[in-house]
matplotlib code that plots the C-alpha trace (Angstrom):
import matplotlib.pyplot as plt

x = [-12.0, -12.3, -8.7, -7.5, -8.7, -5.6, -6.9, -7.2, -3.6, -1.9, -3.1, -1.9, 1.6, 1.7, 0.2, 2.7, 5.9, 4.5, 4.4, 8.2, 9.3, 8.2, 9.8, 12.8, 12.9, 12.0, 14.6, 17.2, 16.5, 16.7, 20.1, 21.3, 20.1, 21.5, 24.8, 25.6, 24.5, 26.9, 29.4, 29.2, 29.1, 32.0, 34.6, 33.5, 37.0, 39.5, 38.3, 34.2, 34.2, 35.1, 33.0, 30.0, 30.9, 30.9, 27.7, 26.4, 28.0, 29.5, 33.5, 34.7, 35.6, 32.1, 30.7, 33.9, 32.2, 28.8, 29.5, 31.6, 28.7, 26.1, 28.3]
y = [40.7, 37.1, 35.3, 32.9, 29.1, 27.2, 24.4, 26.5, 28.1, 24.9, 23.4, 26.4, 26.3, 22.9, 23.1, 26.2, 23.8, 21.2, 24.0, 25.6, 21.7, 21.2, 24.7, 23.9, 20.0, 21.7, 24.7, 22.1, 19.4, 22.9, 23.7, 20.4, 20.3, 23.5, 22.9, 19.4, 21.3, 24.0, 21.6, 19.4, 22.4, 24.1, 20.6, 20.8, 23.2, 24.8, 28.4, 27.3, 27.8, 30.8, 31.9, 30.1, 32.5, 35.6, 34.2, 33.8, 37.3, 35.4, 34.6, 31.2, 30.1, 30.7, 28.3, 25.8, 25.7, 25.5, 22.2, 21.0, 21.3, 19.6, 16.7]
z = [20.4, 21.8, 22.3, 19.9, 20.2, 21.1, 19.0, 15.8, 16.5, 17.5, 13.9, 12.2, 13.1, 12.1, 9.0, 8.6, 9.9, 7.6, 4.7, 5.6, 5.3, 1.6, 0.6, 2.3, 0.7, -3.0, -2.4, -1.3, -4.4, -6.6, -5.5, -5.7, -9.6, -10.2, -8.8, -10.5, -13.5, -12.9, -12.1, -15.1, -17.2, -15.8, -16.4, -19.9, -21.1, -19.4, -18.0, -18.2, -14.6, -15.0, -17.6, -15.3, -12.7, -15.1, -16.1, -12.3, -11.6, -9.0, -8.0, -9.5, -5.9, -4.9, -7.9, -7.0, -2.8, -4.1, -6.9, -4.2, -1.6, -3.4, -5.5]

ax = plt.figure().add_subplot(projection="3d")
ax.plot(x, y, z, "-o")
ax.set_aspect("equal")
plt.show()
C-alpha cells in the first residue's frame, strides 16, 4: 500500500477538530438548556428537587452541582 499523503491527512484532522468543536459547542448549549430547565423546575415547591432527582435517577445534590454549574 502507498503511504498516506500528508496533505489529505493534515485536512482530515482538521476537518475532524473542526467537527469535535461543533459537538462539543451543541453538547455544551444542551446542558446548559437542560440544566436551567431543571433548575427552574426544581424551585417551583418544596421537595421538586427532589422529585427531579427521583425522576433523573440521580442524587438531589448531583442536580443542585449541575443547576449550579450552568446558572
Amino acid at each position: 500500500m502507498a503511504p498516506r499523503p500528508t496533505r489529505d491527512r493534515d485536512a482530515l484532522q482538521h476537518r475532524v477538530r473542526e467537527a469535535k468543536q461543533k459537538r462539543d459547542q451543541a453538547v455544551e448549549t444542551a446542558e446548559r438548556e437542560f440544566w436551567t430547565t431543571v433548575g427552574d423546575l426544581s424551585a417551583s415547591y418544596h421537595g421538586a428537587q427532589t422529585d427531579a432527582a427521583e425522576e433523573l435517577d440521580i442524587t438531589p445534590r448531583y442536580v443542585a452541582k449541575q443547576v449550579k454549574r450552568y446558572q
